[in-house]
C-alpha positions as semicolon CSV with decimal commas, in nm:
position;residue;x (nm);y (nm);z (nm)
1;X;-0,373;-1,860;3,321
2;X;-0,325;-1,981;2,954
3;X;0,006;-2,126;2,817
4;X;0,013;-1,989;2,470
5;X;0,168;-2,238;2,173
6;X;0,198;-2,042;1,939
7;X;0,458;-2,190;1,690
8;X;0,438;-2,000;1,351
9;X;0,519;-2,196;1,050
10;X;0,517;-2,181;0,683
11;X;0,435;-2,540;0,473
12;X;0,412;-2,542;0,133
13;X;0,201;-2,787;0,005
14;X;0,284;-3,039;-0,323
15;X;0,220;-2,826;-0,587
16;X;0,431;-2,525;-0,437
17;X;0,203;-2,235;-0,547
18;X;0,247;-1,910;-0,309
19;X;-0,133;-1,909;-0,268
20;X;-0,087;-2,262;-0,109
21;X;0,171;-2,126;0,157
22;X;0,082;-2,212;0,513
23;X;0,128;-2,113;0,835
24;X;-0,007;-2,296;1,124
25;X;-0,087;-2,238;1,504
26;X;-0,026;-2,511;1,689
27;X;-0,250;-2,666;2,006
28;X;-0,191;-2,516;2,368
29;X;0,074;-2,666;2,579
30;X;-0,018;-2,915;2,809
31;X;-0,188;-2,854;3,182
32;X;0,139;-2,898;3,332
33;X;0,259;-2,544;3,217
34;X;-0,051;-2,343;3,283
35;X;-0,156;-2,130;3,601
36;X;0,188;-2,056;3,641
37;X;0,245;-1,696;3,805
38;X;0,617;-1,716;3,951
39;X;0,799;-1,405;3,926
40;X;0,466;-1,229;3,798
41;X;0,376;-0,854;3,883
42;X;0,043;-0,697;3,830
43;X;0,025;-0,729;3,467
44;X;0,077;-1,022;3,271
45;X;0,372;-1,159;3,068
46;X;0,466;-1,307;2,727
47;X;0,751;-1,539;2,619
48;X;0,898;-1,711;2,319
49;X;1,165;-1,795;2,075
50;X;1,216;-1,721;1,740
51;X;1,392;-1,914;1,519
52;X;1,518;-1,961;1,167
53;X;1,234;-2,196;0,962
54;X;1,485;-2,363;0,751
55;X;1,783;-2,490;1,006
56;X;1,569;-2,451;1,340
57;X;1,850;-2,228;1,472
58;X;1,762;-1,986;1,675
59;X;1,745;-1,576;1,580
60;X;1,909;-1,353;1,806
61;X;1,855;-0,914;1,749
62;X;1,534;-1,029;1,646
63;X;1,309;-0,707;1,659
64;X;0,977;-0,841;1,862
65;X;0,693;-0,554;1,946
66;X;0,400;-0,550;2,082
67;X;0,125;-0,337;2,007
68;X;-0,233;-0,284;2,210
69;X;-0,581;-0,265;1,988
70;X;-0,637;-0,018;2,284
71;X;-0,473;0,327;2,172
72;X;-0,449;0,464;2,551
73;X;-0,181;0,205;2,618
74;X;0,039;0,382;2,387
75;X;0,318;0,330;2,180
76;X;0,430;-0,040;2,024
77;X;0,659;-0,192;2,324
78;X;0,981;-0,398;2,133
79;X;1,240;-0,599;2,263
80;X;1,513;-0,829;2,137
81;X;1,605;-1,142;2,103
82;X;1,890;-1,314;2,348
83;X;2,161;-1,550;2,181
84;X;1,918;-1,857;2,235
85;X;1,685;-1,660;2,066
86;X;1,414;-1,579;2,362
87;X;1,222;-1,256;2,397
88;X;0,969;-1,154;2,691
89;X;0,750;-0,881;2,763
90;X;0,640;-0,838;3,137
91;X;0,385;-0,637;3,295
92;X;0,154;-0,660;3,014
93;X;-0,119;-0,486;3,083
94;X;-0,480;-0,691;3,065
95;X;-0,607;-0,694;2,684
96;X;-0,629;-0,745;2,309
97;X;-0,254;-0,710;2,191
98;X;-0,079;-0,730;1,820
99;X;0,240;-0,954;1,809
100;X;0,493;-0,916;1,550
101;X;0,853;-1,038;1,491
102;X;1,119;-0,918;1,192
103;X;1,482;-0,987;1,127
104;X;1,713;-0,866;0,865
105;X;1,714;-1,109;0,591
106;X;1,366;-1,295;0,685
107;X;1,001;-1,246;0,615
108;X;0,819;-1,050;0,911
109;X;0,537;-1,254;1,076
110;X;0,263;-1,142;1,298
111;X;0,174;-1,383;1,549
112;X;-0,101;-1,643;1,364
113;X;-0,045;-1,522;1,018
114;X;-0,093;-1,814;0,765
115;X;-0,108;-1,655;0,468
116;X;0,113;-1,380;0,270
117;X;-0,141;-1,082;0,338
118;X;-0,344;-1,207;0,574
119;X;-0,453;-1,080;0,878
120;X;-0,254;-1,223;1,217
121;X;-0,449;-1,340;1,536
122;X;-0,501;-1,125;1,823
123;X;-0,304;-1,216;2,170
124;X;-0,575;-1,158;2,425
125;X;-0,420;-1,165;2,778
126;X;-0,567;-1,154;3,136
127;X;-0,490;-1,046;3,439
128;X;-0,156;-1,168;3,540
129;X;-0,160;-1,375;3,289
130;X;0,169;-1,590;3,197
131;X;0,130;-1,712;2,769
132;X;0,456;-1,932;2,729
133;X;0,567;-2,077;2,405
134;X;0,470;-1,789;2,200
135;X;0,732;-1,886;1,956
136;X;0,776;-1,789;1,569
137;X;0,977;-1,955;1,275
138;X;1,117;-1,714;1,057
139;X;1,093;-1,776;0,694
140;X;1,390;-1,603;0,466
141;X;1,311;-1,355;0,238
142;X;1,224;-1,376;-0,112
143;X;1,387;-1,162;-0,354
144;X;1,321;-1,004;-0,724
145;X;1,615;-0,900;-0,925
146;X;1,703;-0,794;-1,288
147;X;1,789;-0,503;-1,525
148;X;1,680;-0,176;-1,625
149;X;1,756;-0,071;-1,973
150;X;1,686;0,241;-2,161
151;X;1,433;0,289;-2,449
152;X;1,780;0,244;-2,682
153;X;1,883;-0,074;-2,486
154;X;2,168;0,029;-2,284
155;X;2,189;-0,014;-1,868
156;X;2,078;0,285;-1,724
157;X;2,163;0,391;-1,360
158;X;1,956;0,571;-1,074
159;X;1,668;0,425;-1,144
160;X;1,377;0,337;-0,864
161;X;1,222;0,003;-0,934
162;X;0,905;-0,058;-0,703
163;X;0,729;-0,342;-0,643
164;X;0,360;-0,330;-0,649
165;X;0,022;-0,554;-0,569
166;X;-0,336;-0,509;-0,640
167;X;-0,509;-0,389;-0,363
168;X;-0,875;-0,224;-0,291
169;X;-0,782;0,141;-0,142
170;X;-0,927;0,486;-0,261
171;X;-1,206;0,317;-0,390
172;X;-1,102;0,128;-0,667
173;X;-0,851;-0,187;-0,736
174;X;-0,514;-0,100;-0,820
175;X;-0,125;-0,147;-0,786
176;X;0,022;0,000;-0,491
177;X;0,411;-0,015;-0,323
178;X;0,449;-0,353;-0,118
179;X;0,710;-0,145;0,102
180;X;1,014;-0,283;-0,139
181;X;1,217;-0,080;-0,356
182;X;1,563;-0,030;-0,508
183;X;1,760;0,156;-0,715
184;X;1,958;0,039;-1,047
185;X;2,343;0,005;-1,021
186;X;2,560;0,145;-1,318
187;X;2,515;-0,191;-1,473
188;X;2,123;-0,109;-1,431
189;X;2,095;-0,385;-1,223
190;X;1,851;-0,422;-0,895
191;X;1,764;-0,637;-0,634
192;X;1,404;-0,635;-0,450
193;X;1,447;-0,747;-0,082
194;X;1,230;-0,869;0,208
195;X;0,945;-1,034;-0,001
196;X;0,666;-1,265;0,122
197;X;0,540;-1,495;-0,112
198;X;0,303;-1,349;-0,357
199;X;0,226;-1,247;-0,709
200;X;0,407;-0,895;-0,756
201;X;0,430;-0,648;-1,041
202;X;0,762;-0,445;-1,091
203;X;0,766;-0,129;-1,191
204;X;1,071;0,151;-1,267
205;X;1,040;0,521;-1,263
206;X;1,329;0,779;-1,321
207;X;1,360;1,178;-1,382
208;X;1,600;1,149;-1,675
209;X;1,504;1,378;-1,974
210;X;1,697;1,487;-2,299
211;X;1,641;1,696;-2,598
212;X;1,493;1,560;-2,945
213;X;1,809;1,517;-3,208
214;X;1,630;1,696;-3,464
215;X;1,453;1,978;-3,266
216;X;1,651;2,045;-2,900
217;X;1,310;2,229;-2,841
218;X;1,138;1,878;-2,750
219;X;1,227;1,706;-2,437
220;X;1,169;1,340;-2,366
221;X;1,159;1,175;-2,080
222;X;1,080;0,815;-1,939
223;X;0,691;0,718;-1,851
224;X;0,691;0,482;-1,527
225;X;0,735;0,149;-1,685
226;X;0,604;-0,179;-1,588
227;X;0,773;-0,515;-1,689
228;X;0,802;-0,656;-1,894
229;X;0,836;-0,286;-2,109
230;X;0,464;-0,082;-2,107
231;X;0,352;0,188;-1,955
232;X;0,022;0,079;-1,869
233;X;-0,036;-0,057;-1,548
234;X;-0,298;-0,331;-1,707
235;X;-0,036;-0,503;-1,915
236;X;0,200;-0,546;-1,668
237;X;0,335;-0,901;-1,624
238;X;0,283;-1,008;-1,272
239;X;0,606;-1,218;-1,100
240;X;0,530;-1,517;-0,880
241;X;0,718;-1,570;-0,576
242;X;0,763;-1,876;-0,342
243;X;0,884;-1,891;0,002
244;X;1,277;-1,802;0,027
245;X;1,260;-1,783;-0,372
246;X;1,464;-1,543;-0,607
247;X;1,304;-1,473;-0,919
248;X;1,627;-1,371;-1,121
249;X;1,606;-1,218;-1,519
250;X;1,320;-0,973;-1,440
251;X;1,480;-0,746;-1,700
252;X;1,292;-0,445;-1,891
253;X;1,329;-0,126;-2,064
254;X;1,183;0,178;-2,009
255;X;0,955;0,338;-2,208
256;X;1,018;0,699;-2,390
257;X;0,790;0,973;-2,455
258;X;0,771;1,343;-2,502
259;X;0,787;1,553;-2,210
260;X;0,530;1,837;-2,132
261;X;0,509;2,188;-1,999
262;X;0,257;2,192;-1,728
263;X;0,064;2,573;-1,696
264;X;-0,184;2,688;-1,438
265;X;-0,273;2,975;-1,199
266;X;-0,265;2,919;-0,806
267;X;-0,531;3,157;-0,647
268;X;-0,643;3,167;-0,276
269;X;-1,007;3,060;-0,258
270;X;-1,128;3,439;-0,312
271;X;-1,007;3,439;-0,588
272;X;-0,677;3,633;-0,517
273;X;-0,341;3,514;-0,711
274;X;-0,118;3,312;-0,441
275;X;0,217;3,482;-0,601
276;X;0,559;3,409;-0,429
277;X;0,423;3,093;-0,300
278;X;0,579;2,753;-0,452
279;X;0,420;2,488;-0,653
280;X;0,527;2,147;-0,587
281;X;0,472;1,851;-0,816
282;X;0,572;1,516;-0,696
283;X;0,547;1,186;-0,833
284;X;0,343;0,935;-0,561
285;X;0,323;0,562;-0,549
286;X;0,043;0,434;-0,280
287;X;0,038;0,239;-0,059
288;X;-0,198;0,023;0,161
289;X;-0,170;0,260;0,425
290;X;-0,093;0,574;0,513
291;X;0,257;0,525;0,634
292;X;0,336;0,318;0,299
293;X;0,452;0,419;-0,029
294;X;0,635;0,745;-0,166
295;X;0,614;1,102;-0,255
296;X;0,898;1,159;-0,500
297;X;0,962;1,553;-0,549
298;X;0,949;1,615;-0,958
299;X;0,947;1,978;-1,006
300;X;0,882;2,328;-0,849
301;X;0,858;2,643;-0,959
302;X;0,726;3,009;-0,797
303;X;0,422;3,183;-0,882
304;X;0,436;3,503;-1,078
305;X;0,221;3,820;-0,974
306;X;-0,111;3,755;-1,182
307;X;-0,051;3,395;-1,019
308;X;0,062;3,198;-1,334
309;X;0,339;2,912;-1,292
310;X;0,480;2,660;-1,522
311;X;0,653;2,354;-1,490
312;X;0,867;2,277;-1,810
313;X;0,974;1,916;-1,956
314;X;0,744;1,713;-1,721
315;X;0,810;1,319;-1,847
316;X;0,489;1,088;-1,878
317;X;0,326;0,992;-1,577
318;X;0,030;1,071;-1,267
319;X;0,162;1,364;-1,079
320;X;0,023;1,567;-0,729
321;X;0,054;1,909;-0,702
322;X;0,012;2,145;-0,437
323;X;0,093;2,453;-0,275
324;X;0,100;2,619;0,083
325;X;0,040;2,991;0,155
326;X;0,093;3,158;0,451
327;X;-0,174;3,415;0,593
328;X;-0,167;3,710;0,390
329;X;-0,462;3,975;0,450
330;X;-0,779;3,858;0,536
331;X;-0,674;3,537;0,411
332;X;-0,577;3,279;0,651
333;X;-0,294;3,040;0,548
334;X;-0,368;2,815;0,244
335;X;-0,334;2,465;0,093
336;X;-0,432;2,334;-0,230
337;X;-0,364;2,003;-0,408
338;X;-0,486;1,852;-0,734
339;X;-0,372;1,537;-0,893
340;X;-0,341;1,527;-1,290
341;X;-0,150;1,361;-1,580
342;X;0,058;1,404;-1,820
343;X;0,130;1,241;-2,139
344;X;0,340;1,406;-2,401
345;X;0,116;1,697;-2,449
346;X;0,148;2,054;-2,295
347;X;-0,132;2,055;-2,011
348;X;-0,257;2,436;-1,995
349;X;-0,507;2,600;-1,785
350;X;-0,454;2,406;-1,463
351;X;-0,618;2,586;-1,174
352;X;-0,466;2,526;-0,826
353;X;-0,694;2,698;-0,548
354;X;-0,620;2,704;-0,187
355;X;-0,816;2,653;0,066
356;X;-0,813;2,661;0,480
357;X;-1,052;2,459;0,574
358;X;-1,249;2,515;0,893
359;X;-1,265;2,498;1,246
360;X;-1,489;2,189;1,443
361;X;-1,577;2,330;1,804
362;X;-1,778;2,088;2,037
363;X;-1,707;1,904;2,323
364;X;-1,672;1,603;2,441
365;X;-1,927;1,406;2,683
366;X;-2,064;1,050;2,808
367;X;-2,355;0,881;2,733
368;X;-2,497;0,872;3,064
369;X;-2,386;1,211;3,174
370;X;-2,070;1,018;3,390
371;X;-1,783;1,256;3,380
372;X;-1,525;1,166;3,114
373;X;-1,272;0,828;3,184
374;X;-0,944;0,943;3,371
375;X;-0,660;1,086;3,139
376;X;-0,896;1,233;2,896
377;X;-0,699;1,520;2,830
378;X;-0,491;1,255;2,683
379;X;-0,748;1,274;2,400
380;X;-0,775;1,448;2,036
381;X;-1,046;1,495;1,814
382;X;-0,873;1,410;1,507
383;X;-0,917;1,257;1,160
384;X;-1,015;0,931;1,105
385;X;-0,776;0,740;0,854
386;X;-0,955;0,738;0,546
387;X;-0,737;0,665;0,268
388;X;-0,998;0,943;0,014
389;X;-0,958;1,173;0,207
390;X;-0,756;1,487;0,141
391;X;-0,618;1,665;0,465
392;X;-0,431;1,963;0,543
393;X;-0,082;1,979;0,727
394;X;-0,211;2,196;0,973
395;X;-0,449;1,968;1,092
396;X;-0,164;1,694;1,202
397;X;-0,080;1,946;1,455
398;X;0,012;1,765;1,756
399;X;-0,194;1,971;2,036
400;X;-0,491;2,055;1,726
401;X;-0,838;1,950;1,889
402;X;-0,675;1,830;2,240
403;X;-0,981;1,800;2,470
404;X;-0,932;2,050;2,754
405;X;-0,993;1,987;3,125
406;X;-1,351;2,131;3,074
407;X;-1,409;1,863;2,766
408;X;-1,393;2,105;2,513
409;X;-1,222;2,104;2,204
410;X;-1,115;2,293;1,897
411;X;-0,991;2,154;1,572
412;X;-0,851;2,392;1,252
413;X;-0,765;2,295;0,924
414;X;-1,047;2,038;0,854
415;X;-1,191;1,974;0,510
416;X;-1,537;1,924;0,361
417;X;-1,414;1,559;0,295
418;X;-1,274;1,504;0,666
419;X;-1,458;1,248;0,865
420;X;-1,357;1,297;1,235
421;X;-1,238;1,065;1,530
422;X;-1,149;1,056;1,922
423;X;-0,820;0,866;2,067
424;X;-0,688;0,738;2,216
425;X;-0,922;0,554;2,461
426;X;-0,865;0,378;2,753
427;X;-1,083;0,056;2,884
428;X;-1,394;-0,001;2,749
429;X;-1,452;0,358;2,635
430;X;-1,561;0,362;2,285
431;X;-1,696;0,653;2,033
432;X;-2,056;0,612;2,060
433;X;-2,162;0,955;1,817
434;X;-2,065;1,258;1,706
435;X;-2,337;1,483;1,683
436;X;-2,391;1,735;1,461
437;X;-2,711;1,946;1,493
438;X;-2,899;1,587;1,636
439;X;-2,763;1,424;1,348
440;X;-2,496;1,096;1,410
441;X;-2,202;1,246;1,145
442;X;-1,914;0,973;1,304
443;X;-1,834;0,791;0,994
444;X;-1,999;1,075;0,750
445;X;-1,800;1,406;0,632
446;X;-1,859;1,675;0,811
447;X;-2,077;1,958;0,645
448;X;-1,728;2,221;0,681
449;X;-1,721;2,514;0,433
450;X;-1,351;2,695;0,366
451;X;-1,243;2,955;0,697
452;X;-1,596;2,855;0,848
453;X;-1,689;2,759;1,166
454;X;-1,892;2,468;1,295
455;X;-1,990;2,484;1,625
456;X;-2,197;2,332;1,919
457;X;-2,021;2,005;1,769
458;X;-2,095;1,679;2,062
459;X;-1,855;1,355;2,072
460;X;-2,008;1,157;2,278
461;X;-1,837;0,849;2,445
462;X;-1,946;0,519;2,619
463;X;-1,834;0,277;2,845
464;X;-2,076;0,053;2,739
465;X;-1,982;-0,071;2,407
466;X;-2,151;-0,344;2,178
467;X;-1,973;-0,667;2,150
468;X;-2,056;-0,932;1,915
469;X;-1,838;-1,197;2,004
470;X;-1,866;-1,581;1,942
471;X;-1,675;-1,922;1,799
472;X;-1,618;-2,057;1,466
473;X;-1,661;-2,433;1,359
474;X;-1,666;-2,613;1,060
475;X;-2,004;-2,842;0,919
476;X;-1,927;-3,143;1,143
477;X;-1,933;-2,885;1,423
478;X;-1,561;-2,917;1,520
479;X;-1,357;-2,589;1,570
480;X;-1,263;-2,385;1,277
481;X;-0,977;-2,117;1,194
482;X;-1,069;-1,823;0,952
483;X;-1,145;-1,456;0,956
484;X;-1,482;-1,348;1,042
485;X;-1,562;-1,001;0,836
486;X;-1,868;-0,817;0,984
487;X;-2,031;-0,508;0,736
488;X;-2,352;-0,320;0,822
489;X;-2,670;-0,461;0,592
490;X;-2,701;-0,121;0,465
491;X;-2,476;-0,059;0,160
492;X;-2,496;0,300;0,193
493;X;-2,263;0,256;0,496
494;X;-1,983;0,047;0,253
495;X;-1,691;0,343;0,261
496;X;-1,301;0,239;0,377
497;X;-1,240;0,343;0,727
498;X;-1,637;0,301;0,761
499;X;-1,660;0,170;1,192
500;X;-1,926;-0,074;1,048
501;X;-1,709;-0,298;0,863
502;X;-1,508;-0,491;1,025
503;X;-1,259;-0,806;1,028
504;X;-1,054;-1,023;1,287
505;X;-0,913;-1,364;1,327
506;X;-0,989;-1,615;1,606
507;X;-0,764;-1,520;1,912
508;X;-0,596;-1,822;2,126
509;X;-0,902;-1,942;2,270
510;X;-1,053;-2,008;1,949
511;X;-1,295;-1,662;2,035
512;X;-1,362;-1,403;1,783
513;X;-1,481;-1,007;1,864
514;X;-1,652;-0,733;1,761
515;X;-1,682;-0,397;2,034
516;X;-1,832;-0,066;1,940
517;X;-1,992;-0,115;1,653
518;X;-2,249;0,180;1,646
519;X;-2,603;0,012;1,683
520;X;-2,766;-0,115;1,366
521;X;-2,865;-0,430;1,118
522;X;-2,584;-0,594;1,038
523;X;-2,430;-0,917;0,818
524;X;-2,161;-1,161;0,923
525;X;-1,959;-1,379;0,701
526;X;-1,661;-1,654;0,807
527;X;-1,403;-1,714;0,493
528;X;-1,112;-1,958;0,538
529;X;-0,894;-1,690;0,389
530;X;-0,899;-1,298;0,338
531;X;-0,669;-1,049;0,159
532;X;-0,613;-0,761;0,390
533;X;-0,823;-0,446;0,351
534;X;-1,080;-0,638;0,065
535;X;-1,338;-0,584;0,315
536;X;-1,402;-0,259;0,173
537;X;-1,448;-0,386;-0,150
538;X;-1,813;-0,327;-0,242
539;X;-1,792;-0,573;-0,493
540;X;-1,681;-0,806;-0,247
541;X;-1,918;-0,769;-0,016
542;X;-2,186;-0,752;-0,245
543;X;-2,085;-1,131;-0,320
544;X;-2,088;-1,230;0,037
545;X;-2,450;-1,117;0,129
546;X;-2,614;-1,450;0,022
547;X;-2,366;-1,660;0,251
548;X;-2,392;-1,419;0,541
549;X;-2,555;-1,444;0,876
550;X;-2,812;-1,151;0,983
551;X;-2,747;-1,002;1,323
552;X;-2,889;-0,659;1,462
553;X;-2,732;-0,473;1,762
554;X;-2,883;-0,254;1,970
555;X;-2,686;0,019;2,203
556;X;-2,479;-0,148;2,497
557;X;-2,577;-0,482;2,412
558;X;-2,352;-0,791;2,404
559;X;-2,447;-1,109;2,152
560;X;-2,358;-1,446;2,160
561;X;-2,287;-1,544;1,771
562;X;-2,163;-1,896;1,654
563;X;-2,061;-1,924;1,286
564;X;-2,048;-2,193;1,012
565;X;-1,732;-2,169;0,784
566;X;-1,842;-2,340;0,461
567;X;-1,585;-2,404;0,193
């Protein structure tokens, strides 16, 4: 068995930036503490204390979970903190596991998290394994605060101020929610909570319109606004935060501008007007992942018999809109979307077409013919997350494309942008292929045409799984710490979600690894430090190719692969 020290710490160095901040993992307790399986069942357990990073004090009601990288295990297991501040989790089943810890009023850490945005280590526990001293210190919370104003200088209430940071998702660079936001007081005042150290924009958004004094015909409303007062997201002033920092006087106005009647049809995709149905427009703010940011309802409005709609006094801004229809005649039920903006112009002629999507029919098999891993029918074909990728509610169906006890499966409502997926898996079982007419389509869209069927679909699994899997040291040979970012060679193969890029810190034994990558010519790269989902960057990985070490994989094989992390 392995003791685990794992005592989680933020240090800022002398000059105090937040890109400086710290957090270390310290060595393993000593031999006197290891092997030790008193009170132990089958599966292993994990213990610790959390405790406040400036007075040492321990945290009790601190929320601790526990999450496998295995998806048949299940949901995140979470327990609380005692008085003394000690958590435990027995019975942990042998594997790669997720640690995290938060508590009201201080930063949320994942076990081995150094940096703000980084990636935490993975726990990787044995059989019967005991991994003591898995202990956190809690930062507190950083906070942004200031005031709203309107475009005439007065406080304005009801306001949602966000906070944002660049990130790489849907392709491109942008500002997207950090999870924070608030709304202005009657004194337009707000407070941002729960921050980790970083450099943040702040932005404010609001539905307020009003007519034009000379001409009540023109409405104006408020654009989103960044501070320090624009409306585009490129001049916005970015705030720096330290560690338990408040960065007071972060006060703007908003910016004014004509609102705008938004016109279209909606139409079923033959063609046929979609009237009676609703058209919804809402305001979104992404985020890093699926379960982050907002949908904000703006507007909605019905759709008249030739299948016009309008949406009067729309302020500035990026908007969605979409519709559902149920099944009406030889149409099957309907959704369309479309994302547009607006800014202070009437937008005419919008055309909002539904759509169905088809149904995938297959089945799912092994590699070497083995009959499927117990508790398959635990298993959906599903979509893979793909932040680009537009999906229909149907689809999220909880029982749509459960594999049945003859390994079939059926899945409706998918899209000619839908790349498709298997979970959750127990063991070693990994998605080897899906097949589509001989061809591998796993991380590709599937070739799906509206109400079509694609049959004689195969999603093939395996047992025996590629693993890169090696150490990390610095140029004097000594052990390093980093994150270790494998991508396929081919840059074709460079899409978010994509299974051939890939990135992990060190675990406690100092071990990084890589299972079921699908076989193929790949590059890996060790950085000291990584911003969380950059690895999709193509830009970025364009730039690490020179610095990268060449490995190729072949089907069930297992490599051995040292790296040097060079500064």
């Amino acid at each position: 068995m392995l003791a685990v020290a794992a005592m989680l710490a933020f240090a800022i160095s002398a000059l105090g930036a937040p890109a400086e901040l710290q957090v270390g993992v310290s060595a393993p307790v000593d031999a006197g503490s290891r092997n030790s399986t008193r009170g132990v069942d089958a599966g292993g357990v994990i213990r610790g204390r959390i405790t406040s990073l400036d007075t040492g004090k321990p945290l009790r009601r601190a929320q601790v979970s526990l999450a496998s990288e295995s998806e048949f295990l299940g949901t995140p297991r979470t327990v609380s903190t005692s008085t003394d501040g000690r958590y435990e989790f027995r019975d942990v089943a042998p594997g790669r596991y997720t640690l995290r810890v938060e508590r009201g009023g201080y930063l949320a850490l994942t076990y081995g998290q150094r940096r703000p945005g980084e990636q935490g280590r993975p726990l990787e526990i044995a059989e019967k394994e005991v991994a003591e001293k898995v202990d956190f210190a809690l930062p507190r919370m950083s906070v942004i605060s200031g005031r709203v104003l309107d475009h005439l200088g007065e406080p304005i209430a009801g306001v949602t101020v966000w906070v944002l940071q660049t990130r790489f998702i849907q392709g491109r660079r942008q500002l997207v929610a950090s999870g924070a936001n608030a709304r202005t007081d009657i004194t337009g005042r707000y407070r941002l909570l729960s921050l980790p150290p970083g450099d943040y924009a702040v932005m404010g958004t609001t539905r307020d319109t009003w007519p034009h004094d000379s001409d009540p015909k023109q409405v104006f409303g408020y654009a989103p606004t960044y501070f320090p007062g624009t409306s585009t997201a490129a001049q916005a002033q970015r705030v720096k935060l330290g560690v338990a920092q408040e960065a007071s006087g972060i006060d703007f106005s908003l910016v004014a501008g004509r609102s705008s009647n938004v016109r279209g049809h909606a139409t079923s995709a033959s063609g046929s007007p979609l009237r009676g149905e609703t058209v919804t427009m809402t305001h979104e703010i992404g985020g890093p992942t699926m379960w982050m940011g907002s949908a904000v309802a703006v507007a909605s409005t019905k759709v008249a018999g030739d299948g016009s709609w309008t949406l009067p006094n729309i302020p500035p801004g990026e908007y969605r809109l979409s519709i559902r229809a149920a099944a009406r005649g030889n149409d099957p039920a309907q959704e369309g979307q479309l994302t547009i903006n607006v800014g202070g112009v009437d937008v005419e002629g919008v055309s909002l077409v539904g759509g169905a999507g088809g149904t995938v029919r297959g089945e799912v098999v092994t590699d070497d013919g083995s009959p499927l891993p117990a508790g398959f029918e635990r298993m959906q074909v599903r979509p893979a997350f793909n932040p680009n990728a537009r999906l229909m509610i149907s689809v999220l169906h909880p029982d749509n494309g459960r594999v049945q006890s003859d390994g079939s499966f059926e899945v409706e409502g998918v899209l000619s942008d839908t790349v498709l997926s298997i979970g959750p898996l127990p063991g070693e079982w990994m998605l080897k292929a899906i097949e589509v007419e001989g061809r591998d389509m796993a991380d590709l869209p599937l070739p799906i045409e509206h109400a079509k069927t694609l049959s004689g679909v195969r999603v093939v699994l395996t047992s025996r799984p590629t693993i890169i899997r090696g150490a990390l040291f610095d140029e004097r040979r000594n052990p390093a710490e980093g994150t270790v970012i494998v991508f396929a060679e081919d840059s074709a193969k460079w899409r978010e979600g994509s299974r051939t890029i890939r990135a992990t810190r060190l675990d406690q034994r100092g071990l990084f690894t890589f299972k079921g990558l699908p076989a193929g010519d790949y590059l890996l790269v060790a950085l000291d430090s990584v911003q969380e989902g950059q690895w999709y960057d193509p830009v970025f990985l364009e730039g690490l190719k020179g610095r990268a070490k060449r490995v190729a994989i072949a089907d069930a094989e297992s490599k051995q692969v040292d790296l040097v992390l060079r500064k």
